[in-house]
N, C-alpha and C positions, 0 to 999 in steps of 0.2 A: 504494500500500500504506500500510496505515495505522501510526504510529509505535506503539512500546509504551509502556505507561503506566507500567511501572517501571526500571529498572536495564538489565534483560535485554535485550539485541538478537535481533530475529527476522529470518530471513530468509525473506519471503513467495512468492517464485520458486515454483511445484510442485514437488513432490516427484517423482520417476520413475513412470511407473504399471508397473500390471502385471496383466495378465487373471490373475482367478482362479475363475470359471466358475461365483462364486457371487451369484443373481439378487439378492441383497438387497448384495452389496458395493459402494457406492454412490459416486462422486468429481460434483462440481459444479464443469464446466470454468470456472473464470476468475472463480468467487463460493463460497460457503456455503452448508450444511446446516444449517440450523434443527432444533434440538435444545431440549428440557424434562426436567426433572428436579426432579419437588416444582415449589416457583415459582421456581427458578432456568431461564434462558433462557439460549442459548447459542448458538455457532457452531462449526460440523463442518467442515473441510476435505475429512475422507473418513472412512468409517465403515463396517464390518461388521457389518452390521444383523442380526436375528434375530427372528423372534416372542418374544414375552416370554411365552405361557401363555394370555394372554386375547386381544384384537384388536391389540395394538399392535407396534410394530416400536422394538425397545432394541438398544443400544450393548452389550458387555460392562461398562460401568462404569455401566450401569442408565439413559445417556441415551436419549430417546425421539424419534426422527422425528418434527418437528412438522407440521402440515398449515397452509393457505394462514390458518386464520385463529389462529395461534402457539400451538394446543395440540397434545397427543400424538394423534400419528395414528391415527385408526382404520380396522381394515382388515377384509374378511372376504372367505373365501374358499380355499381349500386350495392354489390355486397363489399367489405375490402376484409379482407384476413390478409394475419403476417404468420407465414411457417417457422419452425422454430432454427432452418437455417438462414433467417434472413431475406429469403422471396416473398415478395408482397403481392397477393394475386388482388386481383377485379373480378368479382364473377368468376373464379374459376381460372382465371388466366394470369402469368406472370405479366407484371406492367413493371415492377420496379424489382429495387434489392437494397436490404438496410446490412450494414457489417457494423454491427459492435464493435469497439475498440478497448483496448486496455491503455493505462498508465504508467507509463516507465519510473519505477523506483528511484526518489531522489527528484520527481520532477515537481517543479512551483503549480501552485494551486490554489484558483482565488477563485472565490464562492460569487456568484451572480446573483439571482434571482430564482424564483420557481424549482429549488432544489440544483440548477445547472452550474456547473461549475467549468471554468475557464481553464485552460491547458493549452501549452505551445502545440501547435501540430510537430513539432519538433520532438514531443515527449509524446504520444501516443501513435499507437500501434494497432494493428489490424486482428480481433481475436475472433480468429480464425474458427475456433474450434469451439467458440461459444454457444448458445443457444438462447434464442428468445423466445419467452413463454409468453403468451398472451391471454388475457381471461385472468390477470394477477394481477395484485399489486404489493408494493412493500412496506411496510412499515416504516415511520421514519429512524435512523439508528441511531439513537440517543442513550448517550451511559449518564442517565438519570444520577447517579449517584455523586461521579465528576464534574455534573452540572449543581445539582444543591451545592456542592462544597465551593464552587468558583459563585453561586449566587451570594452564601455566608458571609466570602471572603468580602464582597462586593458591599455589603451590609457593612459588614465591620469597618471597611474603607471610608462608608458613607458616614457611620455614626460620629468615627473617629474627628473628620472635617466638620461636622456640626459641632462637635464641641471646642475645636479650634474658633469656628466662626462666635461662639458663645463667650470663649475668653476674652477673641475681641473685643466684643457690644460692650462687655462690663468695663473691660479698660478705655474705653471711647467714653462709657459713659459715666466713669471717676472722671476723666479728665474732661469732659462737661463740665460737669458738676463744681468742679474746683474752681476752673474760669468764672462759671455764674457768681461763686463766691465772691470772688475780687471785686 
């Protein structure tokens, strides 16, 4: 798993899945969903995919299923399934192809929007041997536990400045008080 490129600790383990019986809700066991938006390029751990109006297949945060050569997908057809190598039929017929990707260890990684996370095309790789389930999705993967303790710490940071902010007032407000005297 690859480290983050800022402050933030992730924990890359999977999320729990969980059938939800809908053909475009997509996970990619053990790599990434190639995602576009505008010229921003991204990566999906799992995504609730939906036709957008025209041919293509979006996120609710307007990202787009990218196809093998990294643009937005295009699909046609009134039913759309994705097999689990990657062919995206119409009715029965190959129209496209998604390839999963993995993350090169050691590579930078900065969080976007909608779950998608940013990556050099430089640090990611073709995985090949992956598989996309569809009809799932994933839980988000949160180590709840590492989270309360950075929320405590956050608390105790907070407290701590307020009572800075408190020895102020009272020292502003002797030295008031003293002036008034005069």
């Amino acid at each position: 798993p690859p480290p983050a490129s800022d402050a933030v600790s992730y924990d890359w383990t999977a999320g729990a899945r969980r059938a939800t019986g809908g053909a475009l809700d997509l996970v990619a066991d053990g790599a990434w969903l190639p995602v576009v938006r505008g010229s921003q390029q991204g990566l999906l751990s799992a995504g609730a995919f939906a036709r957008d109006g025209e041919d293509g297949l979006v996120t609710g945060d307007g990202w787009a299923l990218a196809d093998v050569r990294g643009g937005p997908l295009s699909v046609r057809g009134r039913v759309i399934t994705v097999e689990p190598d990657g062919s995206v039929l119409g009715d029965g017929l190959p129209v496209a192809r998604v390839r999963p990707e993995r993350v090169r260890a050691g590579a930078a990684v900065q969080p976007l929007d909608g779950g998608v996370m940013a990556v050099a095309p430089s640090d990611r790789e073709p995985a090949e041997l992956a598989r996309i389930r569809s009809g799932v999705s994933e839980a988000a993967y949160v180590n709840t536990g590492a989270e309360m303790v950075r929320l405590m710490e956050a608390v105790r940071r907070a407290e701590t400045g307020q009572k800075v902010i408190h020895v102020y007032d009272d020292l502003i407000g002797g030295a008031l008080q003293r002036l008034g005297d005069l």
